[in-house]
BADREN-607155 format. One record per residue: x, y, z of N, C-alpha, C in turn. Coordinates in steps of 0.05 Angstrom, whole numbers, padded with zeros to 5 digits, always signed. Example, Ala and Ser with C-alpha at 12.3 -4.5 7.8 and 13.67 -1.06 7.14 Angstrom:
// residues 2
+00264-00114+00156+00246-00090+00156+00264-00066+00156+00257-00045+00142+00273-00021+00143+00258+00001+00157
This chain:
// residues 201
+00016-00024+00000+00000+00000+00000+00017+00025+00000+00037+00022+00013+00062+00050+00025+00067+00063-00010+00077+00033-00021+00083+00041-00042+00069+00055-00067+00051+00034-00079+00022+00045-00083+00015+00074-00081+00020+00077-00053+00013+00109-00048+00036+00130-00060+00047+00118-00060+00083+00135-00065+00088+00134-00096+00082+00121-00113+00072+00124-00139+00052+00149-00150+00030+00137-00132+00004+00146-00139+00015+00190-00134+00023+00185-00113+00038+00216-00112+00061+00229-00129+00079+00207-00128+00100+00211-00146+00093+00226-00180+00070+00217-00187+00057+00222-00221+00033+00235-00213+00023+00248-00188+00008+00264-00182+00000+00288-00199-00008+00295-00221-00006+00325-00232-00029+00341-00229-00050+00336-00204-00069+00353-00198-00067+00357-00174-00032+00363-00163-00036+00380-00130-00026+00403-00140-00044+00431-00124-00035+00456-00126-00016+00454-00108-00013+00456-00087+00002+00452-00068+00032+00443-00067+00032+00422-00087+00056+00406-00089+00067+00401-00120+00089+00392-00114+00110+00391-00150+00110+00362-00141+00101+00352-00169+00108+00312-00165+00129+00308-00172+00139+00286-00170+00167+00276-00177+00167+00270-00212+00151+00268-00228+00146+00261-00250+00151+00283-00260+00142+00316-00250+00138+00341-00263+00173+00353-00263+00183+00343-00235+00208+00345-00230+00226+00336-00249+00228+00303-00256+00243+00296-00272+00246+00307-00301+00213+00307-00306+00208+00322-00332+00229+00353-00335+00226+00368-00320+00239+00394-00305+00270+00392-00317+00277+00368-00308+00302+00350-00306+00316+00354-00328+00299+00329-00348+00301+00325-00381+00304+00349-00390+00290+00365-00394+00289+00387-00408+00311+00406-00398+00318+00415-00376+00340+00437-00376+00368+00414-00386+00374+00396-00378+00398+00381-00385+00403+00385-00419+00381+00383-00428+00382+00383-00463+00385+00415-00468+00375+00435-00447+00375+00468-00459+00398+00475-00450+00407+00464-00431+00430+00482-00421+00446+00460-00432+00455+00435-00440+00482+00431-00468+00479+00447-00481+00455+00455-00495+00457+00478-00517+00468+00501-00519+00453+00517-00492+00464+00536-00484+00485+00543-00483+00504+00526-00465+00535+00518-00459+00554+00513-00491+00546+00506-00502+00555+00499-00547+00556+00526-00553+00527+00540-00537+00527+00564-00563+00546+00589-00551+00545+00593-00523+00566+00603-00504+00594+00607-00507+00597+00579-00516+00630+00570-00516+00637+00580-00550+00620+00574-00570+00627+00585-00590+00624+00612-00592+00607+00634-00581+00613+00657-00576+00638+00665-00564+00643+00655-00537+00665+00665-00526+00691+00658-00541+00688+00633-00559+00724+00625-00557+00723+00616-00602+00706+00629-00608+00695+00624-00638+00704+00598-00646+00697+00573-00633+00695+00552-00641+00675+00532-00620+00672+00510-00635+00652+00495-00629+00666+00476-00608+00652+00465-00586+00665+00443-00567+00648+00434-00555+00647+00405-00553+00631+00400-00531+00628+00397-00509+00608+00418-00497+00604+00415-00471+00581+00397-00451+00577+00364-00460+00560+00347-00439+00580+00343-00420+00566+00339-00397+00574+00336-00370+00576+00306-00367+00560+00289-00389+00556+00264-00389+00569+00246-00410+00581+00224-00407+00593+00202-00435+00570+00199-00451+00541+00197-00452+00527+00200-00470+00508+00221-00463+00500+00236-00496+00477+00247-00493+00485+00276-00497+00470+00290-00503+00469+00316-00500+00463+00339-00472+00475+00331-00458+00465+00337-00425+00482+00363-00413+00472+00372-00401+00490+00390-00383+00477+00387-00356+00490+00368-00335+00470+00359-00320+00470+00383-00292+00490+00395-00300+00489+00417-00272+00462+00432-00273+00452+00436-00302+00426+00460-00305+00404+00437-00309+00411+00414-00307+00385+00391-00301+00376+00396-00260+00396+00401-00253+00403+00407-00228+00391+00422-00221+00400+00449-00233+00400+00480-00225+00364+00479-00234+00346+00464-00251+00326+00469-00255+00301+00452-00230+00311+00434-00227+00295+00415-00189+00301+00441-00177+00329+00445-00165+00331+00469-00149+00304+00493-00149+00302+00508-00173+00294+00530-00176+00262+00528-00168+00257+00504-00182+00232+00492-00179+00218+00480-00150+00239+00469-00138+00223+00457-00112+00225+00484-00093+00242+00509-00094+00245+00520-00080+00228+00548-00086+00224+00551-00110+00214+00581-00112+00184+00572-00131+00176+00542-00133+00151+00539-00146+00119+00553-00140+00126+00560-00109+00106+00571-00093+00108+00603-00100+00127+00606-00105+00131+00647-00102+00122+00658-00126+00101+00650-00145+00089+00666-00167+00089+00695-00160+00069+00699-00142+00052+00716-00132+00067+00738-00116+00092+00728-00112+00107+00750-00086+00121+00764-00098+00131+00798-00093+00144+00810-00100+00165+00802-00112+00180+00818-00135+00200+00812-00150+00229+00807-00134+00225+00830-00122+00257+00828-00097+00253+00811-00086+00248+00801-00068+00233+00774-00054+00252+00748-00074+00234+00749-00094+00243+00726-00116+00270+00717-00120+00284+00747-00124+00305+00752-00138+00323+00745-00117+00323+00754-00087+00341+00756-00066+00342+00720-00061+00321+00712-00063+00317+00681-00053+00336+00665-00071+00324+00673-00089+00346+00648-00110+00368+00661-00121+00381+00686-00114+00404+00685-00109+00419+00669-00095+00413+00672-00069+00421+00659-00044+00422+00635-00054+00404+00614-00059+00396+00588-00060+00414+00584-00087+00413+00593-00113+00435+00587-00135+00466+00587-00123+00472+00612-00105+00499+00611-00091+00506+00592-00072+00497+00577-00071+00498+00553-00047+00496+00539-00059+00487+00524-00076+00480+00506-00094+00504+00500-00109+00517+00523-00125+00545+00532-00137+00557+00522-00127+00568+00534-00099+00581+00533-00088+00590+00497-00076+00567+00490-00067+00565+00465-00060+00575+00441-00081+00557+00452-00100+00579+00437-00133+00603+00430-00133+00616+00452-00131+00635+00462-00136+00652+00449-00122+00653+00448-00093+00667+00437-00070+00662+00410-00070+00642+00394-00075+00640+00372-00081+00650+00354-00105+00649+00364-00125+00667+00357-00147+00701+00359-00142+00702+00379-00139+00731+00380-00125+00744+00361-00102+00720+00349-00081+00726+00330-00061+00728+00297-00076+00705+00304-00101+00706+00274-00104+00727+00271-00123+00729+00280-00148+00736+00285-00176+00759+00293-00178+00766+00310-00165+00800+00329-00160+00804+00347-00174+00779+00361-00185+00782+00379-00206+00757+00397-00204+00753+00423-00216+00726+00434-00211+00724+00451-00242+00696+00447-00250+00688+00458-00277+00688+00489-00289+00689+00506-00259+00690+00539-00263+00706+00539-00247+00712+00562-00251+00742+00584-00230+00732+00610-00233+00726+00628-00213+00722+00651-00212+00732+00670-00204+00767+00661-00201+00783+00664-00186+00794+00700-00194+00791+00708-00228+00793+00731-00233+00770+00753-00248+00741+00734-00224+00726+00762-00224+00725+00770-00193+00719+00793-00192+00720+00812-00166+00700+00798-00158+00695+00808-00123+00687+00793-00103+00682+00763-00105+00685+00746-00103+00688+00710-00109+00694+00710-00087+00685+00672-00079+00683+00666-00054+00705+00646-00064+00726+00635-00064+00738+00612-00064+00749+00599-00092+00748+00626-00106+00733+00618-00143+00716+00609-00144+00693+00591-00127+00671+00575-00132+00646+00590-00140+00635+00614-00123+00620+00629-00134+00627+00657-00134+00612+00678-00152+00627+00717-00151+00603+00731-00147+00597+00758-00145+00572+00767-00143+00554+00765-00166+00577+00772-00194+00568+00767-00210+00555+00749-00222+00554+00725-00217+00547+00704-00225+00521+00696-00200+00525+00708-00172+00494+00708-00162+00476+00727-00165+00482+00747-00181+00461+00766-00192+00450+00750-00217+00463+00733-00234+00450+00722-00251+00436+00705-00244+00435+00693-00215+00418+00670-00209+00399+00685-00198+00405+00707-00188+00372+00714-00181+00357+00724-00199+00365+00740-00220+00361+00745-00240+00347+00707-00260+00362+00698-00260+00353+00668-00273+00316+00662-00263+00327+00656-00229+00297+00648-00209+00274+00670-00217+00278+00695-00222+00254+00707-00229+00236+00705-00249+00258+00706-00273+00245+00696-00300+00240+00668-00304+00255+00655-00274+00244+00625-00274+00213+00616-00269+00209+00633-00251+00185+00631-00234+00164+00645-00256+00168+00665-00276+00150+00681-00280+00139+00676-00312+00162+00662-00319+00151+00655-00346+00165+00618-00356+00191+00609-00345+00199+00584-00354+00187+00564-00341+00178+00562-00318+00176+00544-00297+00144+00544-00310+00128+00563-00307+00093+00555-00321+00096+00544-00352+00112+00552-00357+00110+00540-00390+00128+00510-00396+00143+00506-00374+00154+00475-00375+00133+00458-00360+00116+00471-00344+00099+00443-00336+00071+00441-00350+00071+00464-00370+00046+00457-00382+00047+00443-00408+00075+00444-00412+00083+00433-00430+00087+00409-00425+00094+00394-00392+00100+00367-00391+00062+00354-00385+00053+00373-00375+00018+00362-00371+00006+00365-00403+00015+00361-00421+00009+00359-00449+00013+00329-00454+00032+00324-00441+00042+00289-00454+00018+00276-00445+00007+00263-00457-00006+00235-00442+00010+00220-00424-00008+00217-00405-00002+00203-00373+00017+00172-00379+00001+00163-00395+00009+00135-00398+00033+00141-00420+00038+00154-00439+00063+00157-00453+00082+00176-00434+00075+00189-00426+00098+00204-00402+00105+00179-00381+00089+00158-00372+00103+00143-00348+00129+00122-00360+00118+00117-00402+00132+00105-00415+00162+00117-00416+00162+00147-00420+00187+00155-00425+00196+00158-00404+00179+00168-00375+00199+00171-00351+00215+00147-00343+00206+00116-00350+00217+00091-00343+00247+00091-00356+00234+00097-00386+00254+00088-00396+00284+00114-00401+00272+00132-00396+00302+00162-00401+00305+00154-00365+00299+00146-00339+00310+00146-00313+00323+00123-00312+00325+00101-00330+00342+00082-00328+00367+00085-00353+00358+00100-00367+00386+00109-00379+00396+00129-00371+00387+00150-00356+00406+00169-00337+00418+00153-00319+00405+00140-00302+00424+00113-00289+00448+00104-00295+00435+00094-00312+00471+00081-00328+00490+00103-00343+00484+00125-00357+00505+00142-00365+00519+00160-00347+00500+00171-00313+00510+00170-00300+00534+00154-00282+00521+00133-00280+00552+00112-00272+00565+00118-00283+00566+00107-00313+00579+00104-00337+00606+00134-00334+00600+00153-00339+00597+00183-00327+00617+00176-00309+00611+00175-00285+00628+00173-00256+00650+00154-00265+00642+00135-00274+00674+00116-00282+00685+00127-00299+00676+00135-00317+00701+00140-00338+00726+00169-00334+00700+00186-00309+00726+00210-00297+00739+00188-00277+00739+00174-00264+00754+00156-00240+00785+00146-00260+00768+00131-00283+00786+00119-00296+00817+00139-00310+00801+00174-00326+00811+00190-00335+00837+00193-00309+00819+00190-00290+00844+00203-00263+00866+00188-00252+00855+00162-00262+00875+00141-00263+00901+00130-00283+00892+00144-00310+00906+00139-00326+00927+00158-00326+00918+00192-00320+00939+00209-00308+00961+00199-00291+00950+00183-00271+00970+00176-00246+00989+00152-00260+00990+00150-00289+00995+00116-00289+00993+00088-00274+00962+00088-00270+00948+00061-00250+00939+00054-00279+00953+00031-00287+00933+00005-00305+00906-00001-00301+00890+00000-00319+00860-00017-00320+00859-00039-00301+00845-00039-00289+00845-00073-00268+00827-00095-00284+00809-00082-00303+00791-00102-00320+00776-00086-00347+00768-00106-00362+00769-00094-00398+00741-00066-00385+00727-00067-00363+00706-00050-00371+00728-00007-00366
């Protein structure tokens, strides 16, 4: 029954109240695929060539803004209605911690970290600068006010039963390209150190 119920909520898409885990993932899928893009079209502006930037061994992903989009969502889904400053100050804060947290965590596990902010003014550690939390509050507002209503009306468009098909099947291949993902930086870090493969995978 526990479970049952935990389903039955999980693909919930008629609570005002609450964000289901289904609307979430969906949330998920979609910024991972906008923000690789984003990050392609970025990198060829800044450096006039093309590179890829997935976070993942397969796929088109940028999974930090798969991330940065749960975040924005479970935390500022409620604040339609509230002043703009309000908005803005919140998910500043909440993007800068989040960053930050990234940041330090990758670095603990990985031995390496994806940004350095080391030569813009005020920065905390290189991990996050002001500048880059004025864009997150700046991000959460126009998150709340126009991206966030138009990605879930867009995911309450799919049919129920074809949305539970694709959530099965894209959460068990994020599964595995994540692993997949995690070993192959372990391995990258190993081949630096000159440590041999222990087995063909």
């Amino acid at each position: 029954k526990k479970i049952k119920k935990f389903f039955f909520f999980f693909f919930d898409l008629d609570g005002k109240n609450h964000i289901s885990g289904y609307e979430l993932f969906g949330i998920f899928m979609i910024c991972n695929v906008l923000g690789y893009c984003i990050e392609m079209v970025y990198g060829y502006i800044t450096n006039g060539y093309w590179e890829s930037r997935q976070s993942l061994v397969i796929g088109p992903f940028g999974l930090a803004y798969g991330l940065g989009g749960i975040l924005l969502s479970v935390f500022l889904y409620k604040d339609y209605n509230k002043k703009w400053w309000k908005i803005f100050l919140k998910s500043m804060l909440l993007g800068s911690i989040a960053e930050y947290i990234m940041s330090l965590g990758e670095e603990l596990v990985f031995g390496h970290v994806s940004w350095d902010y080391s030569n813009i003014p005020l920065n905390l550690n290189g991990r996050i600068c002001l500048l880059y939390s004025i864009y997150w509050g700046i991000l959460g507002l126009v998150w709340v006010k126009i991206i966030y209503p138009l990605f879930i009306k867009f995911i309450h468009k799919i049919p129920i039963v074809l949305g539970k098909i694709l959530f099965w099947a894209l959460f068990i291949f994020m599964f595995f390209d994540i692993i997949l993902s995690c070993e192959a930086v372990s391995r990258h870090q190993q081949r630096q150190m000159d440590i041999p493969a222990q087995n063909s995978f």
